[in-house]
C-alpha positions as a printed Julia matrix, in Angstrom:
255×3 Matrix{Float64}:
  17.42   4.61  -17.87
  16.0    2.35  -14.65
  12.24   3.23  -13.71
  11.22   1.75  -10.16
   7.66   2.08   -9.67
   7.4    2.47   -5.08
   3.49   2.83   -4.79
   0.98   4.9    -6.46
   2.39   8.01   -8.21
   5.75   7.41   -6.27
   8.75   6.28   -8.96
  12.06   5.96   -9.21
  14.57   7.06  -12.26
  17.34   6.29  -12.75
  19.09   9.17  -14.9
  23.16   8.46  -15.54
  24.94   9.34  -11.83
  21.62  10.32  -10.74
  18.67   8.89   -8.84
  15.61  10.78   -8.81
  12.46  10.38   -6.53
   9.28  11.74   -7.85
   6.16  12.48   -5.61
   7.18  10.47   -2.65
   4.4    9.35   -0.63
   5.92   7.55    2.26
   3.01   6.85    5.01
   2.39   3.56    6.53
  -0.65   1.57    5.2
  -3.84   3.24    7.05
  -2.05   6.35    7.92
  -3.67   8.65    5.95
  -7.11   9.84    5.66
 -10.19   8.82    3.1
 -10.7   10.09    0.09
 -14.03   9.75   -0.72
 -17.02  10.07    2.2
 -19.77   7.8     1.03
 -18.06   5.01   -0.84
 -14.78   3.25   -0.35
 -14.09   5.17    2.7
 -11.0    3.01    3.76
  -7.88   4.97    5.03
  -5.21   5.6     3.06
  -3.04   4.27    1.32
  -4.25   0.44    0.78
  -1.04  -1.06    0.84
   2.57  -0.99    2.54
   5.67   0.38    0.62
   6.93  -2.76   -1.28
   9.82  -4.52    0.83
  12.19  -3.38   -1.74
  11.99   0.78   -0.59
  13.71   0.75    1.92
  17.14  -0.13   -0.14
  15.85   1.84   -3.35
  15.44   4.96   -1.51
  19.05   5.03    0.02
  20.23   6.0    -2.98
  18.23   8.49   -3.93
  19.79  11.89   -4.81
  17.39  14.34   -6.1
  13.56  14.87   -5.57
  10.76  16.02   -8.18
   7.83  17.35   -7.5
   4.67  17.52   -9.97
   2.06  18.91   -7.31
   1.64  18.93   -3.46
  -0.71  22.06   -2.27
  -4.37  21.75   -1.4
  -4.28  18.69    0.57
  -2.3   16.51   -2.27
  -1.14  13.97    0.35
  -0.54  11.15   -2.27
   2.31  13.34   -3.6
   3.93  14.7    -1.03
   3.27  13.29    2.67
   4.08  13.89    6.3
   6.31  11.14    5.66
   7.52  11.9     2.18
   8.43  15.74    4.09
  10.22  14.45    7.25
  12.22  11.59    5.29
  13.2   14.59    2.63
  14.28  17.32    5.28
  16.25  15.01    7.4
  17.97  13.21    4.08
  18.08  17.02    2.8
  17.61  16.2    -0.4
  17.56  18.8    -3.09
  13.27  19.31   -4.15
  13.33  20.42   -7.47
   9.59  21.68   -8.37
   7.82  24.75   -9.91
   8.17  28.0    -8.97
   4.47  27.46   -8.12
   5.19  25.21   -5.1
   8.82  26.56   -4.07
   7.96  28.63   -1.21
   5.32  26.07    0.05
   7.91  23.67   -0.03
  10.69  25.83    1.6
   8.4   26.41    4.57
   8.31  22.99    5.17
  11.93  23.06    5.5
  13.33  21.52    2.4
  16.08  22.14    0.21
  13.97  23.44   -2.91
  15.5   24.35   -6.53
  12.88  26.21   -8.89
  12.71  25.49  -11.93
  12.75  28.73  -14.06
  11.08  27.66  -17.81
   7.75  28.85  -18.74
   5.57  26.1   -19.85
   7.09  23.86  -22.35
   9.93  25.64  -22.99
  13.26  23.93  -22.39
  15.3   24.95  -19.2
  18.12  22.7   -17.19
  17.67  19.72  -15.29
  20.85  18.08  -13.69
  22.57  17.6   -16.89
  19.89  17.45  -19.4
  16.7   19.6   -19.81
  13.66  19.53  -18.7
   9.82  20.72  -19.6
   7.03  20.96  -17.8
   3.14  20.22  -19.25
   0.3   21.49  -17.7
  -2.18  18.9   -16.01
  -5.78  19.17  -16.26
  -6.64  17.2   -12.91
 -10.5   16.84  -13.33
 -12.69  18.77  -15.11
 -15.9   21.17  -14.51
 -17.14  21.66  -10.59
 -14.28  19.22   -9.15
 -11.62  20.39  -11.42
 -12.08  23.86  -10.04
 -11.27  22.75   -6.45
  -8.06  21.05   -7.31
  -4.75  21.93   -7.44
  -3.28  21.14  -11.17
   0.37  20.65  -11.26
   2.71  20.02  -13.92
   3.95  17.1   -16.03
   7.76  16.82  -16.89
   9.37  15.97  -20.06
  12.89  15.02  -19.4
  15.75  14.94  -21.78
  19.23  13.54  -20.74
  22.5   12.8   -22.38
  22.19   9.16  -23.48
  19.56   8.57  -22.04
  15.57   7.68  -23.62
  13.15  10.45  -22.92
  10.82  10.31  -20.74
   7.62  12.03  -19.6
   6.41  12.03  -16.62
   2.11  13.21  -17.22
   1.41  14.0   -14.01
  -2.02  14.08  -12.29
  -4.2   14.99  -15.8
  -7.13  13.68  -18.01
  -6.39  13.09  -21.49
  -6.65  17.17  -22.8
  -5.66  18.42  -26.22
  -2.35  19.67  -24.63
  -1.5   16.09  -23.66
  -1.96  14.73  -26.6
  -0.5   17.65  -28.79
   2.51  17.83  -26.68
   2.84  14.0   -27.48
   2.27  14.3   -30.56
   5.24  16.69  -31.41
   7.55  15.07  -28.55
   7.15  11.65  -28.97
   8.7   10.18  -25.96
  10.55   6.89  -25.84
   9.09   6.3   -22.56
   5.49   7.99  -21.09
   4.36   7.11  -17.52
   0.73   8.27  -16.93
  -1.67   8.2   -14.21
  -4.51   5.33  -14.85
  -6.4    4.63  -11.48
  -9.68   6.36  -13.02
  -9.38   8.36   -9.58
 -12.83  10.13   -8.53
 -14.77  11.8    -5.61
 -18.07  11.66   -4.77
 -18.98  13.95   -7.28
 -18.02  15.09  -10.81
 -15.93  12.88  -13.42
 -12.5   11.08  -13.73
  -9.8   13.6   -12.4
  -7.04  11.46  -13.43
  -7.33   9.17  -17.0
  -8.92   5.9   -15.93
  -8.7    2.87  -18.92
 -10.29   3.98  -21.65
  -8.28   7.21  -21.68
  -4.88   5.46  -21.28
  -5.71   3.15  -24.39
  -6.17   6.07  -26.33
  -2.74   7.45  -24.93
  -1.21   4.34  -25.78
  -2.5    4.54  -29.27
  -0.9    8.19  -29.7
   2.96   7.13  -28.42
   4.97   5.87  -30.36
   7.25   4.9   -27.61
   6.94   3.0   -24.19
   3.75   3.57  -21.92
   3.73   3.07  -18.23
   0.82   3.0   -16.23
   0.72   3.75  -12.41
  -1.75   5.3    -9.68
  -2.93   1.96   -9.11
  -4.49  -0.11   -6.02
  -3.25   2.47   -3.54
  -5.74   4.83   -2.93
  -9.32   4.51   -1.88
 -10.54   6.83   -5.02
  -8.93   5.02   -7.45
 -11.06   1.81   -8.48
  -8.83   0.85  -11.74
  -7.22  -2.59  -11.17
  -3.9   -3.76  -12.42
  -5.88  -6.91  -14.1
  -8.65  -4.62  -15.36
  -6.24  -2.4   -17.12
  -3.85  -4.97  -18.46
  -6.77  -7.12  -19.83
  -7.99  -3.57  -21.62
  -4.93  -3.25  -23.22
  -3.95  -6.71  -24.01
  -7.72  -6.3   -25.8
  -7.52  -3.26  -27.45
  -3.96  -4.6   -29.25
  -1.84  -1.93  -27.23
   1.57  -2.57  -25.68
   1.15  -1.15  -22.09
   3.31  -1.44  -19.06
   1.67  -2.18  -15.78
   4.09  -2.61  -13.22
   4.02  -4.06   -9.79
   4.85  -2.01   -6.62
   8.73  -2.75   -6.28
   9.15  -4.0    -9.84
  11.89  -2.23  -12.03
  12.02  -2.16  -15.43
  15.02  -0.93  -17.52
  14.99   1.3   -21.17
């Protein structure tokens, strides 16, 4: 298995024959709105797509979804939608977000599972985890999503956590899965009120600690609610005596 991290939540995985996009967020730097009114109010996202998009994203043959409702633009853009319908891609998501997605015009495949419990996925399996994206007043306005655990013939497995604080679920789901490879959300992402609706540092250290396989952190430097730093978080990690992954926009890394 090949993971390419694009930009923010945006990956790439390689899976056997197949190449699958998660949570494409394909906008221009500046093209999308703020995220927070009183602080950091710079336009989304920070940064361009890495030069090395363009050619990874030929390839591409299927796309995953983990959330995209309620205004969820860094999963699922304008851009992310038009490059999507005219590539006409198959969307494989929830049954949550399959008739959102199919009014948009895209090819969408439902999964069929209930939570954690194994169904098919090209030709593996595939589970989804439920995200806790934020807790209390803020977690009520936001739209949850899924995580995906992913198991494929020869392949390591590999979660996917999705848009989620560290919650009992994630870490009992870990603990009886044990993934060789984890790729969580770390950018400490937060509005102008409430807590962390994503785990910032301390919370993927304690992650870390759980796995017993390979950690990947993303959600970093891309949006304007996300103040967790590549440095900060490697420098955390290197501290706390945990092996974690921080990857740079283009950068692929190989399991």
């Amino acid at each position: 298995m090949k993971l390419q991290q694009i930009r923010n939540a945006t990956i790439i995985l390689d899976l056997g024959p197949y190449r699958v996009l998660v949570d494409p967020m394909l906008a221009r730097k500046g093209a999308l709105p703020p995220l927070r009114l009183f602080v950091a109010r710079q336009r989304n996202p920070l940064v361009e797509l890495p030069a090395e998009a363009p050619a990874a994203l030929d390839s591409v043959t299927h796309c995953l979804i983990t959330h995209c409702q309620k205004g969820h633009f860094d999963h699922l853009d304008r851009a992310g939608i038009r490059w999507l319908r005219e590539k006409k891609l198959p969307v494989i998501c929830t049954p949550h977000d399959a008739a959102y997605l199919s009014a948009q015009g895209l090819t969408v495949q439902p999964l069929l599972a209930a939570h954690e419990q194994p169904g098919p996925f090209l030709n593996g399996i595939i589970r989804t985890v439920r995200c806790t994206h934020g807790l209390g007043l803020v977690g009520k306005l936001m739209e949850h999503g899924v995580g995906y655990f992913i198991e494929m013939p020869g392949e390591p497995s590999v979660y996917l956590a999705g848009d989620t604080v560290l919650t009992s679920t994630v870490r009992e789901f870990v603990a009886k899965h044990q993934p060789d490879v984890c790729v969580v959300p770390a950018g400490g992402a937060r509005f102008d009120f409430g807590g962390e609706i994503i785990m910032g540092v301390e919370e993927v250290i304690e992650f870390t600690r759980l796995c017993h396989g390979k950690v990947v952190a993303n959600h970093l430097e891309a949006l304007s609610h996300c103040p967790t730093t590549r440095t900060e978080l490697s420098k955390a990690a290197m501290s706390a005596g945990v092996h974690l992954m921080v990857l740079e926009d283009g950068e692929t890394v190989a399991f």
